[in-house]
N, C-alpha and C positions, 0 to 999 in steps of 0.2 A: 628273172623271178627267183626269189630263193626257195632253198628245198628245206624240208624238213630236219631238225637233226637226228640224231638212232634214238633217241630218246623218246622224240614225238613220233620218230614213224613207229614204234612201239607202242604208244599210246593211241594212235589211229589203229593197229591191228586188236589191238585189246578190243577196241569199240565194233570193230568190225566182227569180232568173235562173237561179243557181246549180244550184237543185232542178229546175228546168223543162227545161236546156239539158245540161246534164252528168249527173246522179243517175236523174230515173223512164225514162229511157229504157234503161238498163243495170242497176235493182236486180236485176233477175232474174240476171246474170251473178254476181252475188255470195253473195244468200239462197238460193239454192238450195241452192249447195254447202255453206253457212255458211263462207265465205271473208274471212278478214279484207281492207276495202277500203283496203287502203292509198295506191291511188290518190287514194281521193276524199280521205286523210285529208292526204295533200301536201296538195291543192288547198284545204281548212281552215285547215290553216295557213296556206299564202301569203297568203289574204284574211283572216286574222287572225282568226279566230273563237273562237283557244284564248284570244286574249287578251281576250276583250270583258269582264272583271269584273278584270282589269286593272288598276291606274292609267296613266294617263298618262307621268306620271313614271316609269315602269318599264317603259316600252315596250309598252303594252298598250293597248287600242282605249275600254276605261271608259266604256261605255256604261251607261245607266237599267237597272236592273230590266227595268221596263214593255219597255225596246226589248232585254234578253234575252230574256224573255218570247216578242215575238214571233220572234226568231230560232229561237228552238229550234222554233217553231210552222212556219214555215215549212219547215225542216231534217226534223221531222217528217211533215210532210207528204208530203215524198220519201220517205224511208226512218227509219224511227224509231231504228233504230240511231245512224245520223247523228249524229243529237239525243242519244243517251246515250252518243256518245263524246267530248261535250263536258260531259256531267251532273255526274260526279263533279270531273273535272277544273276546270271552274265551283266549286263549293262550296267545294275547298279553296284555289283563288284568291281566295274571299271571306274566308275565316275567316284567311288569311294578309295579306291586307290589312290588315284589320279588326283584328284580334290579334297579328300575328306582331312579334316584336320588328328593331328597325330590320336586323340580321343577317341574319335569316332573310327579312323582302321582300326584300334587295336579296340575296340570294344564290340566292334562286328567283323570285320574279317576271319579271325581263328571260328566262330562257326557258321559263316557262310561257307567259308572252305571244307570245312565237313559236312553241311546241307543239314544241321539241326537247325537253324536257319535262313529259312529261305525266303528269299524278295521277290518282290516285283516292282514294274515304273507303273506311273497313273498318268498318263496325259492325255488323253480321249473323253471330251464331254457328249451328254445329251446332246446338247444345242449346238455344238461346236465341229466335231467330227474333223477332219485333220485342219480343219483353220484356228494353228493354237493363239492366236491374235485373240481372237474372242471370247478365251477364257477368263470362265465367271469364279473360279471356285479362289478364293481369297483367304489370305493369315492374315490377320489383325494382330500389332503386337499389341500387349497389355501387360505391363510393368517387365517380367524379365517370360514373359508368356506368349506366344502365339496362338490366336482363337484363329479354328480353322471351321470356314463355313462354304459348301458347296458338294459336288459330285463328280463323278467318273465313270465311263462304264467302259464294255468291254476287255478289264481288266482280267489276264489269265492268273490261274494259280490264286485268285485273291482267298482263296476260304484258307490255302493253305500257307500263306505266306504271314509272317513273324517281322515283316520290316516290307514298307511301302516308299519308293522311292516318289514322291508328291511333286508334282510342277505348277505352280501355281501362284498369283498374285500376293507380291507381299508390297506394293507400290504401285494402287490404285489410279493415282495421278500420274505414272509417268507414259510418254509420248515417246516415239512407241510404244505399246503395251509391253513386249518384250523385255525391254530395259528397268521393268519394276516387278520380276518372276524369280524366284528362287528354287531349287531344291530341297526341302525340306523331308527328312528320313523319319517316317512313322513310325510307331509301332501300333498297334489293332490293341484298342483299349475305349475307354468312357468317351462316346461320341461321336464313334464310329459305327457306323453300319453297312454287315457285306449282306446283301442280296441273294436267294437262291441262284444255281445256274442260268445261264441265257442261254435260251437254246439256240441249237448252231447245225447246219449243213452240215458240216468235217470238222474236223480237229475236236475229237470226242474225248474221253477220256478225262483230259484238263480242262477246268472250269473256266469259265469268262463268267465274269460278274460285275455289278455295279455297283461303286462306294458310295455311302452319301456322308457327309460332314455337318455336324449339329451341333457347332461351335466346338467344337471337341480342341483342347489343351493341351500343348506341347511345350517345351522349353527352348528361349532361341536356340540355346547350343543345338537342336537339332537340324538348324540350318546347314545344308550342306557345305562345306568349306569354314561356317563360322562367319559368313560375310554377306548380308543381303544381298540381292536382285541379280543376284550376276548368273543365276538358275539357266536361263536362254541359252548361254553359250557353254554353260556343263552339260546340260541336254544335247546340242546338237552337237557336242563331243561322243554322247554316248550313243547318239542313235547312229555313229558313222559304225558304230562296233553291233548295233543293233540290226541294220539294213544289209549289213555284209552275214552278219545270223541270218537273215530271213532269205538273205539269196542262198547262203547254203541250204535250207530246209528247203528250198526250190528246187535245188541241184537234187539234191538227197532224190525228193519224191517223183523227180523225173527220171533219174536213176534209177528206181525200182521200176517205173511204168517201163522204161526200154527195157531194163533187164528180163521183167515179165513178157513182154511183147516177142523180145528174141526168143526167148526159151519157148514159145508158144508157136513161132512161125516154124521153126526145128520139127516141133514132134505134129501138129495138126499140119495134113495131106490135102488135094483136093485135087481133080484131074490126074490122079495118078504121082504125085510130086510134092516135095512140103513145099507149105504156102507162100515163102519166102523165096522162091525161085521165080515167082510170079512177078512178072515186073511192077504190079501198082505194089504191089505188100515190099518188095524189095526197096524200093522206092523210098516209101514211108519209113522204111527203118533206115534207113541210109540220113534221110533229112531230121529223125528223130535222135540220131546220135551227132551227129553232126552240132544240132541245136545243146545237145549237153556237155559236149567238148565245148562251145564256146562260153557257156555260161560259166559252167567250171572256172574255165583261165579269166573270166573276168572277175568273178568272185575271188580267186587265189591272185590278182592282181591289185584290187584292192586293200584286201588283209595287208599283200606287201608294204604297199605305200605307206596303210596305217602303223606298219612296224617300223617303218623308215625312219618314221616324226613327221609325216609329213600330214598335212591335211587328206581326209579321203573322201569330204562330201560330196562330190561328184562322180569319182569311181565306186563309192559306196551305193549312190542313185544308179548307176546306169547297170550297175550289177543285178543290184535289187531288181527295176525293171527289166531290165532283159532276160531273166532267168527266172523270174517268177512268168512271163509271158510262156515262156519257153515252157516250162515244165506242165503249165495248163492246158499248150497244145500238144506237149508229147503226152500225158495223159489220157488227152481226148485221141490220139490216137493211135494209141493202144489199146483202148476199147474199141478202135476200129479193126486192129490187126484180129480182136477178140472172136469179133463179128457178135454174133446174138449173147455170148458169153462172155462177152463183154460188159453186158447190163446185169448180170447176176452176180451177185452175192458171194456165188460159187468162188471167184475170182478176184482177186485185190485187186484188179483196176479199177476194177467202181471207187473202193476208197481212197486211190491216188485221185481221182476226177473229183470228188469231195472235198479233199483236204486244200489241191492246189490253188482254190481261188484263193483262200487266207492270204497267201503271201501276194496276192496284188493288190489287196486292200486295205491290208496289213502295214505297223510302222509307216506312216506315209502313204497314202493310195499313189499307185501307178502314174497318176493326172498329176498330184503334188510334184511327185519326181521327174515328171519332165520340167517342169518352173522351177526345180532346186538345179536340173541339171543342165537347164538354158540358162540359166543369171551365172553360173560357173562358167559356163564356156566364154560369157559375152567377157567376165571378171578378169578372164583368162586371157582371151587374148589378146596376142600380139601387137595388132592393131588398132587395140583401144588404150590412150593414151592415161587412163586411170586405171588399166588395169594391177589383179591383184601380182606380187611379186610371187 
């Protein structure tokens, strides 16, 4: 697995300072009220964080994978939010690099890289929820026009985002449905409507809302790449960079539940002894780190592969699963190492046990990802004589 270079492991201690020095000593002024943190999101920007999937060349910080990875991990760590106000906004920096025609990088990249800019993806229907086969929300071209008619919800950051990356029918007839989906890059103008907040369990702070489209007007050129229907598989380019985000923000929030839980077993006594001397408590922490070393290396083994060139929707799935499981039960017990203060307020484990479900039903629910991550294995192997090379 590769390492970081001094460059990025600099850029993770920044983040690390960042979350240590400015963010867990003030989440509570924000989650509470579910207050958007505007402060923190200045302070994001100036240190460049909307730019890290970037290039170079377009004023962005273009950092590995592996060292996104750990950024969002560390950011999560703080507050999860954090980490998912850069989630969506990350993806469609990738797929715009990656795909976008020379036009559309240079016409959004220099300020997505500075976060005056900020995106998000739209692929979650009403009706549809992760079977994106069944999406209804459709562009109609109309002379050098696309009429965009349909909805989306659970979209983050939508009230504050400047550029919508759209997944949606632009080839109503073709079979598969997939095969007639584009990418198409919005901007929030005449025909768009965002929704107040949805309210939500955890992940406070950042808003999730629902778009609706009322024929609302776009020019082809804002078709991602400049090319119909080929949206399906710029997508599922972007969510292998999205699902390895979500298993970091897993890692991150199960990292703070142990890191809480040790410090806790240390200083709280009982029979004379801290409580971590106790074989059940000893136990539990022993299997709660256990479970975050492995997600960790599975999540920073995917980034790899995706740095590699290689395909990673399978290590991207199994990351995502295993470390979003992982983090929701070291959550849950660390409210147990808590014991009764565990359930209070007093103590951020209640917000680590709030926020962790997100990431199982998140990008994919957990169910999806084992059906992306059984048709890879079967694609995979050896002994199937179609399989993939």
């Amino acid at each position: 697995m590769s390492t970081l270079t001094p460059d990025e492991q600099d850029m993770v201690r920044l983040v690390a300072e960042f979350v240590d020095d400015r963010v867990r000593p003030r989440v509570r002024e924000f989650e509470a009220d579910d207050i958007y943190p505007e402060e923190f999101i200045e302070m994001m920007k100036e240190l460049g964080f909307f730019g890290l999937l970037v290039p170079a060349a377009h004023g962005g910080v273009d950092v590995s994978t592996t060292c996104f990875a750990r950024i969002t991990e560390e950011l999560a760590r703080g507050w999860m939010s954090l980490a998912g106000a850069i989630g969506g906004h990350s993806v469609i920096s990738y797929l715009i690099r990656e795909f976008g025609t020379p036009e559309q990088q240079s016409t959004y990249l220099p300020r997505m890289a500075d976060g005056t800019l900020r995106a998000t993806m739209a692929l979650t229907e009403p009706s549809g929820g992760s079977d994106l086969q069944r999406m209804r929300t459709h562009a109609t071209l109309d002379g050098d026009e696309l009429v965009i008619t349909g909805s989306k919800t659970w979209i983050s950051n939508a009230q504050h985002a400047g550029l919508i990356g759209l997944l949606c029918r632009t080839d109503r007839t073709a079979e598969p449905a997939h095969k007639g989906m584009s990418v198409v890059l919005v901007e929030p103008g005449a025909g768009l409507t965002v929704s107040g907040k949805l309210p939500k369990l955890g992940y406070r702070g950042v808003e999730a809302c629902e778009l609706t489209f009322d024929q609302m007007r776009v020019p082809t050129s804002a078709i991602l790449g400049g090319q119909p229907n080929l949206g399906w598989s710029h997508m599922m380019r972007g969510l292998e960079v999205g699902r390895i985000q979500v298993a970091a923000r897993a890692v991150g929030v199960g990292q703070a539940a142990l890191d809480d839980a040790l410090s806790y077993a240390q200083q709280r006594e009982s029979f004379g002894k801290p409580i971590w001397k106790h074989q059940a408590v000893g136990n539990l922490l022993a299997d709660m780190g256990t479970k975050m070393r492995a997600a960790r290396l599975m999540t920073l083994d995917a980034a790899h592969r995706l740095d590699s060139g290689d395909r990673a929707d399978m290590e991207a799935g199994m990351a995502k699963l295993f470390a979003s499981e992982a983090a929701m039960q070291v959550a849950l017990d660390a409210i147990r190492v808590h014991g009764g203060y565990g359930y209070s307020r007093e103590y951020d484990v209640e917000r680590y046990f709030r926020d962790a479900p997100l990431m199982i039903v998140g990008e994919g629910t957990n169910e999806i990802q084992k059906n992306v991550i059984a048709s890879q294995m079967v694609a995979r192997d050896r002994n199937n004589p179609n399989r993939s090379s």
